[in-house]
C-alpha positions in Angstrom: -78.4 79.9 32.8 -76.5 80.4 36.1 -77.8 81.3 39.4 -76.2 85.0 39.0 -78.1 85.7 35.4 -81.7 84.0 37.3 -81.3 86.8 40.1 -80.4 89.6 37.5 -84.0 88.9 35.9 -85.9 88.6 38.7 -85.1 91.7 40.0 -85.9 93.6 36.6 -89.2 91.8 36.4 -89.8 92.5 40.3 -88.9 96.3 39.0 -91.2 96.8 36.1 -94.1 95.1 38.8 -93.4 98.0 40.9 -93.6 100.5 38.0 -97.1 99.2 37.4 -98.4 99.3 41.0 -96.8 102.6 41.5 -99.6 103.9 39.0 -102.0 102.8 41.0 -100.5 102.7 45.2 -97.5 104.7 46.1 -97.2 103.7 49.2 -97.0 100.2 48.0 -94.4 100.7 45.5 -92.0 102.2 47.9 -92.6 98.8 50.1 -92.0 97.1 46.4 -88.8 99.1 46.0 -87.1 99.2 49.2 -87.8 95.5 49.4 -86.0 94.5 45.8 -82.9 97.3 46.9 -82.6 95.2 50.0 -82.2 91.8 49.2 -80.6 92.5 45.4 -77.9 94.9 47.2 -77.2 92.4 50.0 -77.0 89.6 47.3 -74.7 91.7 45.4 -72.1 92.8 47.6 -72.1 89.0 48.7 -71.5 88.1 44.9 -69.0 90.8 45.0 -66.9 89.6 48.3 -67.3 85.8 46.9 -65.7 86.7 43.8 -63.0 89.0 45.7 -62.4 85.8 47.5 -62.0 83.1 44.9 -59.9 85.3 43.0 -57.4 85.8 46.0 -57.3 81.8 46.4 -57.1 81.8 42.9 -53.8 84.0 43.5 -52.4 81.4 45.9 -53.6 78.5 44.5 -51.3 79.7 41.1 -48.4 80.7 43.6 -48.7 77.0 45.9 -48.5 75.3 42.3 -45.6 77.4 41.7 -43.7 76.5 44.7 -44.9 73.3 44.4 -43.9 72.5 41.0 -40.2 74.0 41.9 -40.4 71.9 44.9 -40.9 68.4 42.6 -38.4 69.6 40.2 -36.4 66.4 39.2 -33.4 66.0 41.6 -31.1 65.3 38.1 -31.5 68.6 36.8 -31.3 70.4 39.8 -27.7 68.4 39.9 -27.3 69.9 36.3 -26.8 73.0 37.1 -24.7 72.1 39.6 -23.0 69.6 37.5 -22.9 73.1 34.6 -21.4 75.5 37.8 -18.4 73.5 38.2 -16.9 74.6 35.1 -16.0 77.4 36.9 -14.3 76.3 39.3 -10.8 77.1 39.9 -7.7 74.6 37.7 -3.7 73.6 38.5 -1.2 76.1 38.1 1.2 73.9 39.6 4.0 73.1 36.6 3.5 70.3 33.9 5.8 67.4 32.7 6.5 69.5 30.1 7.6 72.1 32.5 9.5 70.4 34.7 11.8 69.0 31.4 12.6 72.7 30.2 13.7 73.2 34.1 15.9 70.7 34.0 17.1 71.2 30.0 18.2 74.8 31.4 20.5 73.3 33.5 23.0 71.9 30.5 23.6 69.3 28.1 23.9 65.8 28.5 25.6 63.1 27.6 26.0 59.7 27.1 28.2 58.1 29.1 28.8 55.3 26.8 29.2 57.0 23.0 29.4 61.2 24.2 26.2 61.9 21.8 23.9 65.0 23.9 20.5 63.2 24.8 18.0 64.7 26.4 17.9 64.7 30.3 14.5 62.3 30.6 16.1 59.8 28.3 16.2 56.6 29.5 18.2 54.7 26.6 20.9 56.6 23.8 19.0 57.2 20.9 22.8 57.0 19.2 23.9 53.8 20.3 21.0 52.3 22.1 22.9 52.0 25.8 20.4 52.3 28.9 21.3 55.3 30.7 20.7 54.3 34.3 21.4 58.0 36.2 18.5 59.8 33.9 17.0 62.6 35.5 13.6 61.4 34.6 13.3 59.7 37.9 12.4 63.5 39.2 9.3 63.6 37.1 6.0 61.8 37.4 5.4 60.1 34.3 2.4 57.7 32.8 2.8 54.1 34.3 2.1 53.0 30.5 3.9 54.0 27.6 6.4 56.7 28.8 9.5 55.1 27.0 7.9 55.8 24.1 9.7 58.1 22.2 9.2 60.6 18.7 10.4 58.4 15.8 10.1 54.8 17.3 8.2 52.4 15.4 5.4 50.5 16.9 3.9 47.3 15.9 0.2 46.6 17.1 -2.6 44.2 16.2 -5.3 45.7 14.3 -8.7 44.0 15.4 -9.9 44.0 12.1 -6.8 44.5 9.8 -4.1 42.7 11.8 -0.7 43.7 12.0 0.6 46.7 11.5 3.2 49.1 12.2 3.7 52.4 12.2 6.3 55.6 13.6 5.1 57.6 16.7 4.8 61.5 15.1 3.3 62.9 18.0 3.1 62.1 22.0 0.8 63.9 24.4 0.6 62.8 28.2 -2.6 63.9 30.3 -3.0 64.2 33.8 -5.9 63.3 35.9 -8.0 65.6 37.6 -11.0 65.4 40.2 -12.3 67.3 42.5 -12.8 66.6 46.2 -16.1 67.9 46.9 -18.7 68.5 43.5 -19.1 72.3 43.8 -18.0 75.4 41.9 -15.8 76.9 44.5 -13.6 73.7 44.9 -10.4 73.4 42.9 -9.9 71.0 40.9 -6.4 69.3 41.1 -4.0 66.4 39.8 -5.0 63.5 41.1 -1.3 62.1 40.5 -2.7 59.4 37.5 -0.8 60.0 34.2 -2.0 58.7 30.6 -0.1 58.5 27.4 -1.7 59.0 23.8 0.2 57.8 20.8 -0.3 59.5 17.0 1.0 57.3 14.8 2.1 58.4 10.7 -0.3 55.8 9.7 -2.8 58.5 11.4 -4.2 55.5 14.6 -4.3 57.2 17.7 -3.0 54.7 20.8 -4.7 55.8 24.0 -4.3 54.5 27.6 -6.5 55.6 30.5 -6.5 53.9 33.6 -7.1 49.9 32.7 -8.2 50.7 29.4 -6.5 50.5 25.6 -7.8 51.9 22.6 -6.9 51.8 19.2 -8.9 54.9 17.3 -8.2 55.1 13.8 -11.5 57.5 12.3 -10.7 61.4 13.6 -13.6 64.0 12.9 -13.5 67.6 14.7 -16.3 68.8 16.9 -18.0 72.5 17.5 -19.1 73.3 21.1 -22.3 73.3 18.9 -21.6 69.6 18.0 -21.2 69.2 21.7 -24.0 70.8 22.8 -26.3 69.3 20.4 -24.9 65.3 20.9 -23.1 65.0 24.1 -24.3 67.9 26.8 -27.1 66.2 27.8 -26.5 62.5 28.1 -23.0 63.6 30.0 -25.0 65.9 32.6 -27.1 63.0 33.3 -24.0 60.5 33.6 -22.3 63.3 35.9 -25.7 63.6 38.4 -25.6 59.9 38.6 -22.3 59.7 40.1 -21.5 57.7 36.7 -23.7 55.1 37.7 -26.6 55.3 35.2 -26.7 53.3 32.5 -26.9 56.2 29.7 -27.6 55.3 26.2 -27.0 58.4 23.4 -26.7 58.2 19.9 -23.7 59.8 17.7 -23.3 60.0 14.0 -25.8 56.9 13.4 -24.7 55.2 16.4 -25.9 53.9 19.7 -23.4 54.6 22.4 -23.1 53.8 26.1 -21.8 56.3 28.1 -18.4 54.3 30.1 -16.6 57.4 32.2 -16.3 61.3 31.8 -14.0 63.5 33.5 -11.4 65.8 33.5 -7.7 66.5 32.5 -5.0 68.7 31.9 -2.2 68.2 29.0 1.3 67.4 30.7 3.0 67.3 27.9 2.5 67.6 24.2 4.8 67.2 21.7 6.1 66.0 18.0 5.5 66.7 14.2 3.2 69.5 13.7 1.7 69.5 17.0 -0.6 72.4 17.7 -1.2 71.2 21.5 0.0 72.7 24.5 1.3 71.8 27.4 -1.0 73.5 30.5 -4.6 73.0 28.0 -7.5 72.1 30.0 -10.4 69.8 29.0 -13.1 67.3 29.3 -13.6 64.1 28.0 -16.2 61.4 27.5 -15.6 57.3 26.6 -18.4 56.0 25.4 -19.0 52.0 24.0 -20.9 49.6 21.6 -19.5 46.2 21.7 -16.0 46.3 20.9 -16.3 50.1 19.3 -15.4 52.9 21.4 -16.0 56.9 21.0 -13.2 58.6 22.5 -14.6 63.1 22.9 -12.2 65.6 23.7 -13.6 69.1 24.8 -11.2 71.4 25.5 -12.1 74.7 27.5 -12.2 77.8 25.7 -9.1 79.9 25.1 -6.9 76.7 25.6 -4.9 75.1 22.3 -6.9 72.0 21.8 -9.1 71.1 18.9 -12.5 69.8 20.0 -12.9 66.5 18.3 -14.3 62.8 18.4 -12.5 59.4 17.5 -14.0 56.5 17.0 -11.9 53.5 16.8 -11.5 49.6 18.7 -10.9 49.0 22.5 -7.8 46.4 22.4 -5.6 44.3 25.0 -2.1 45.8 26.4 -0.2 43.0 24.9 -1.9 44.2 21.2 0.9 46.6 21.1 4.7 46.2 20.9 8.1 48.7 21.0 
């Protein structure tokens, strides 16, 4: 029994005494009475201030945890959401490659000086009669160190990792720019950063892809939901992106243990060939992830844009695996 409920029966017992004695002293009761109304009142307004006062540092105790608990909040998802506001932030306008070829198309035809066929004002051989064409007016336009002379329709021989040599038509060619921003907040912009990398579709259905000192060969193609992305890739790329891409981030996709290699930005320079849906000026994200020699290539494109959200998987190869 606690010390409150021992007072609280005292004081009736200490009551029905009085009764009693009233019967026989009256004078004495009142001395009985005035005594118990005394020291019970005094004891219960002091029970009554205590409890007033564990309540109120009750209050702040709840309210210091509070602040407290925001103030341990993990540094990496407090970089989240600042890693989640940079969406926002503002994109190029500037014109693309692809742009900058129409420009120059609206100017006229050209031709080959050796056989008279019209060629197209960034070409830098005849696709008639095969002469280089030295005066092209590609040399205006920035253009991927890797793979630019690549063109629609030219065949391309590569070394399969696993089913050797093969060769194949290019059907489709899209060139991405770079983009980064110089400060990590929602307000800057983000711009070109002057890099440019070509991806290769091949009719055989392989995707070539060059970023920076990398080459990959993806030949599996499955399309992705922004709940797919949520759901597989959100998370582990947040905590990539607070890291300043220096964790070592493991994640699993479709079975698989990946490790997360870069993520960033680009825009679409130029997109074009058979059947392609892709447009020039599309925004997006991607992650390149690794296991061994397998690579996971995502594309996330921002909403509103003209690219497909999907995820190839496919084989990181050497430079020298493919041949034009």
């Amino acid at each position: 029994m606690s010390e409150k409920n021992n007072d609280l029966v005292k004081g009736i017992q200490v009551l029905i005494v009085g009764i009693l004695i009233g019967f026989l002293s009256r004078d004495l009761a009142f001395w009985i009475y005035l005594g118990t109304l005394l020291y019970y009142g005094g004891s219960g307004l002091w029970m009554l201030a205590e409890g007033r006062q564990t309540v109120m540092y009750s209050d702040r105790n709840v309210d210091y945890e509070a602040r407290l608990a925001e103030r341990r909040e993990p540094a990496s998802r407090m970089d989240n959401r600042s890693v989640r506001s940079r969406v926002s932030a503002p994109t190029p306008t500037s014109p693309t490659i692809a742009d900058k070829i129409k420009s120059i198309n609206a100017k006229g035809e050209f031709k080959c000086p050796s056989c008279g066929a019209i060629i197209n004002p960034t070409d830098t051989k005849c696709r008639f009669c095969g002469s280089i064409i030295k005066e092209s007016q590609i040399n205006k336009i920035p253009l991927p160190t890797k793979w630019s002379n690549i063109e629609i329709g030219q065949t391309i021989r590569l070394t399969h990792p696993v089913e050797g040599k093969l060769s194949s038509p290019v059907v489709q060619r899209i060139y991405y720019g770079e983009l980064w921003q110089e400060r990590m907040t929602p307000d800057t912009p983000w711009t070109l950063t002057g890099n440019y990398f070509a991806g290769l579709l091949l009719k055989n259905g392989m995707y070539l892809l060059n970023w920076q000192g990398r080459y990959y060969l993806l030949d599996s193609h499955s399309a992705l939901t922004d709940r797919d992305i949520n759901r597989s890739f959100a998370s582990p790329a947040r905590q990539f992106s607070a890291s300043n891409q220096t964790a070592n981030v493991n994640f699993e996709y479709n079975g698989t243990k990946w490790n997360m290699d870069d993520i960033g930005r680009f825009r679409i320079e130029l997109a074009d060939g058979e059947n392609q849906k892709l447009e020039a000026g599309a925004i997006g994200r991607f992650i390149h992830a690794s296991r061994d020699n397998k690579v996971l290539v995502v594309e996330d494109f921002q909403s509103g844009g003209s690219g497909s959200d999907s995820a190839r998987t496919g084989h990181k190869i050497e430079e020298s695996a493919v041949e034009f």
